[in-house]
C-alpha positions as CSV (number, residue, x, y, z in Angstrom):
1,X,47.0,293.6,244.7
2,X,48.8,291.9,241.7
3,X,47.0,289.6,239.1
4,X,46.4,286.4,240.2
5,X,48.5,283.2,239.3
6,X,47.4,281.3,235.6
7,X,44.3,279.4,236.0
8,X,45.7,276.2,235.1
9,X,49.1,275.5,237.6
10,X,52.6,274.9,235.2
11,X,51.0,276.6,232.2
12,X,53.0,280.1,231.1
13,X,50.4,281.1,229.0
14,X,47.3,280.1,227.7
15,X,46.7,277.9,224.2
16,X,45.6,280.7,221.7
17,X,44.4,279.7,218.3
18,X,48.0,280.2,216.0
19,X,47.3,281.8,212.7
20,X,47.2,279.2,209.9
21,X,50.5,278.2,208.3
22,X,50.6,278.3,204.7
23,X,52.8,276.5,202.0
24,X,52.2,277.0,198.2
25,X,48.6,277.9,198.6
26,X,48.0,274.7,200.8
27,X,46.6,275.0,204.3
28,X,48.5,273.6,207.0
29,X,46.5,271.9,209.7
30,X,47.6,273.0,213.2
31,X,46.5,271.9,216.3
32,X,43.7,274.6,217.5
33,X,41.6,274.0,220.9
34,X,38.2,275.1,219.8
35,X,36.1,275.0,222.7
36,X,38.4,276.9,225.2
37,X,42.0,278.6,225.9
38,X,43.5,276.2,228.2
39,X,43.0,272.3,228.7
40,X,40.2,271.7,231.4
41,X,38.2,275.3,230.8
42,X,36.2,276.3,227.9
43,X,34.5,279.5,227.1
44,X,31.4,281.1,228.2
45,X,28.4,281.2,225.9
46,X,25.6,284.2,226.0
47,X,22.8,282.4,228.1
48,X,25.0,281.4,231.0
49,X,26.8,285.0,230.9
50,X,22.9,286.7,230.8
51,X,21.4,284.8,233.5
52,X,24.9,285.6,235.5
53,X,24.0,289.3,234.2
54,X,20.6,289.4,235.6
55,X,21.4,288.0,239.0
56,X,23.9,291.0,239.3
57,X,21.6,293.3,238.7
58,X,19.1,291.8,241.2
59,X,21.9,292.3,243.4
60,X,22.8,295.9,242.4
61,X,18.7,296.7,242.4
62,X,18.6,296.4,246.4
63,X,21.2,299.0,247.0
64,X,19.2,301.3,244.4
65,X,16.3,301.4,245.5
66,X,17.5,301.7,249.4
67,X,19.1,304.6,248.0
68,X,17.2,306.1,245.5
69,X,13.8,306.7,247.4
70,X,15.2,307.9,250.3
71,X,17.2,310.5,248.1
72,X,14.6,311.8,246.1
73,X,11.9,312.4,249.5
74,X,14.7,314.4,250.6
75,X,15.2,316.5,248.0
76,X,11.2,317.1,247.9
77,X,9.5,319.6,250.1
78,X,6.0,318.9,251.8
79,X,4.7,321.5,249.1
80,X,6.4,319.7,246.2
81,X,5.0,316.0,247.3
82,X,1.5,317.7,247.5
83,X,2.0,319.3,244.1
84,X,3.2,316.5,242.4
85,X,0.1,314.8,244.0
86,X,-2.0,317.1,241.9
87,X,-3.7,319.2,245.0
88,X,-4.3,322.7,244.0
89,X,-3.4,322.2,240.4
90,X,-6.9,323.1,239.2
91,X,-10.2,324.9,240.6
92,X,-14.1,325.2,240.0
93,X,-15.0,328.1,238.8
94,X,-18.4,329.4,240.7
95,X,-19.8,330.6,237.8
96,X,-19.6,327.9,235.4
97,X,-18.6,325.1,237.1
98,X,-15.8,324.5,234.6
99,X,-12.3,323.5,236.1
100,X,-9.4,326.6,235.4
101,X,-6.0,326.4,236.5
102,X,-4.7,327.7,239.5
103,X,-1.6,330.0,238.6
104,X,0.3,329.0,241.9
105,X,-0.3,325.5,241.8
106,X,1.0,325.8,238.2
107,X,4.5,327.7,239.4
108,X,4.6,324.9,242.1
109,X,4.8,321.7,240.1
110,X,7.4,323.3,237.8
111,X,9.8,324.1,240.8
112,X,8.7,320.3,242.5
113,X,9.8,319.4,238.8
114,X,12.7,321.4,239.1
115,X,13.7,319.8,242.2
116,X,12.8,316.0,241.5
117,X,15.1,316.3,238.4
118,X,18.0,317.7,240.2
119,X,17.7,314.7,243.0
120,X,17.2,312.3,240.1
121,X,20.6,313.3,238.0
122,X,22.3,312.8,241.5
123,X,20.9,309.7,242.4
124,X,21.9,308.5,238.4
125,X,25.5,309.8,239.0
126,X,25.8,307.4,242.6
127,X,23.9,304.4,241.2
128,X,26.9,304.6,238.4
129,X,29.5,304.8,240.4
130,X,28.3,301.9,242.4
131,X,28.2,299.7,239.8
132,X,31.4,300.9,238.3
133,X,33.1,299.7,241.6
134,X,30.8,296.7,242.2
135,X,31.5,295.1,238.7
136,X,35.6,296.4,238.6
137,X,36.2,295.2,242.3
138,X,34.9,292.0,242.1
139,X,36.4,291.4,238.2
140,X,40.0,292.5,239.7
141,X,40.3,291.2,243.0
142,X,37.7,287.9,242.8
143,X,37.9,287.3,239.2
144,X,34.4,287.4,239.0
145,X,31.0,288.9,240.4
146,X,28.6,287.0,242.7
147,X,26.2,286.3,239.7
148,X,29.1,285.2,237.7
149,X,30.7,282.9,240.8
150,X,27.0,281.8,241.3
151,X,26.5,280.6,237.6
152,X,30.4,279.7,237.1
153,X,31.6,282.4,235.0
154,X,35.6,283.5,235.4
155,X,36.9,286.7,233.9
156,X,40.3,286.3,232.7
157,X,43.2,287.9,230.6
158,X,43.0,286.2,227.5
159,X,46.6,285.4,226.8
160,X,47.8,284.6,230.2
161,X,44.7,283.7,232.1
162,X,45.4,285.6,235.0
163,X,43.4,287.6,236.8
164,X,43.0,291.8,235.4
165,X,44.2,294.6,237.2
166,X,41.7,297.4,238.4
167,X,42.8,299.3,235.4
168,X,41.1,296.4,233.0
169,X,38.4,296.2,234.9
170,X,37.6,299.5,234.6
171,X,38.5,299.3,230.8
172,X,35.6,296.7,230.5
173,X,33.4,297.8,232.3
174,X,34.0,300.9,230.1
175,X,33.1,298.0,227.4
176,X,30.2,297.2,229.1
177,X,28.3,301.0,228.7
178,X,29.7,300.7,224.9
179,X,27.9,297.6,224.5
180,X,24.9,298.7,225.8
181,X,24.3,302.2,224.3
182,X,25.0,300.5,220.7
183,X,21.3,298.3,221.5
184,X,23.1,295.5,223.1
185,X,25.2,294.4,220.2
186,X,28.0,294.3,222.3
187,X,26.5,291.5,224.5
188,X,24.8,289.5,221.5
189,X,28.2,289.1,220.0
190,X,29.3,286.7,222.4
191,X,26.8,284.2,220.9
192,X,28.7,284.6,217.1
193,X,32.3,285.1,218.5
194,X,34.2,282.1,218.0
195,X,35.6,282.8,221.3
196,X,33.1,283.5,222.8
197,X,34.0,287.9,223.5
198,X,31.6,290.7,223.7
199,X,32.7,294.0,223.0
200,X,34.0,294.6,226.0
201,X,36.0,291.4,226.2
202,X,37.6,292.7,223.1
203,X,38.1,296.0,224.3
204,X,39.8,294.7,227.4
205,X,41.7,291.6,225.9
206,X,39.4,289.1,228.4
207,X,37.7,286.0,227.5
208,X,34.8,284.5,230.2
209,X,36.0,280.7,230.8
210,X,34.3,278.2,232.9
211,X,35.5,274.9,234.5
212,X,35.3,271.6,233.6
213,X,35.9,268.1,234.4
């Protein structure tokens, strides 16, 4: 499916901030809209983009857990669940009352281990790829996700203010793990940008715009 129409109906293209004119060192006012790209939407600040950032995840969190326990039992043997419960691990010596390790036990939790981690790297590699989809599917063909429709929130090309193609979504979604491994920075710059972008906004070319009036 192609990009959606411009937001607002009869505009080509959205109002971008020109570059300053200059004429013998003077600055040339020009006429800038501050607050958003087009008349009648302005741009989406950090709380209102977190709180539509936390319902998704409350969303995605259903999904993960219906998937992740499920997974992991199955990849656990009766004899793993009771070593990872500890049974067996240790014995009383007769003699001296004093607890030693039971050899077996101790070969047993290292292949429960074994097997827990190996259920838990594919559980991580399914969770991802759901949210990958869930975030670049609903940017690309809804403009937004349900926390984001919920709280208001549109993702949009910022020069056109059409809808992005799967290929952008997946480009800032890409954005998205950037900003997060790098402690977040990537999301707290929306609060400083003048336009309001995150990391991946920049690395995709969005802005998030909201209604108004």
């Amino acid at each position: 499916m192609p990009p959606g129409p411009p937001l607002q109906p009869g505009l080509s293209s959205w109002v971008v901030p020109p570059p300053q004119a200059t004429l013998s060192g003077w600055v040339v006012p020009e006429p800038v809209l501050r607050n958003g790209p087009a008349p009648g939407y302005v741009y989406v600040g950090f709380w209102r983009r977190f709180w539509a950032f936390l319902v998704d995840g409350i969303i995605l969190a259903i999904p993960t857990w219906l998937l992740a326990v499920p997974l992991i039992l199955a990849q656990l043997s009766a004899t793993d669940l009771n070593t990872l419960g500890g049974q067996g691990l240790f014995t009383v010596d007769p003699t001296t009352g004093q607890l030693i390790e039971n050899p077996q036990a101790a070969a047993n939790l290292n292949t429960a281990m074994g097997h827990l981690f190996q259920g838990a790297i594919g559980i991580w590699i399914a969770l991802f790829v759901l949210q990958v989809l869930y975030f670049a599917l609903f940017w690309s063909k809804r403009g937004a996700t349900p926390g984001q429709q919920l709280l208001g929130v549109q993702v949009r090309d910022e020069r056109t203010g059409a809808r992005i193609s799967l290929k952008r979504a997946l480009l800032r979604y890409f954005g998205y793990v950037v900003s997060i491994w790098i402690v977040y920075i990537g999301f707290i710059w929306v609060a400083f940008d003048s336009r309001k972008q995150g990391w991946h906004d920049k690395i995709a070319g969005t802005v998030a715009v909201r209604r108004v009036g």
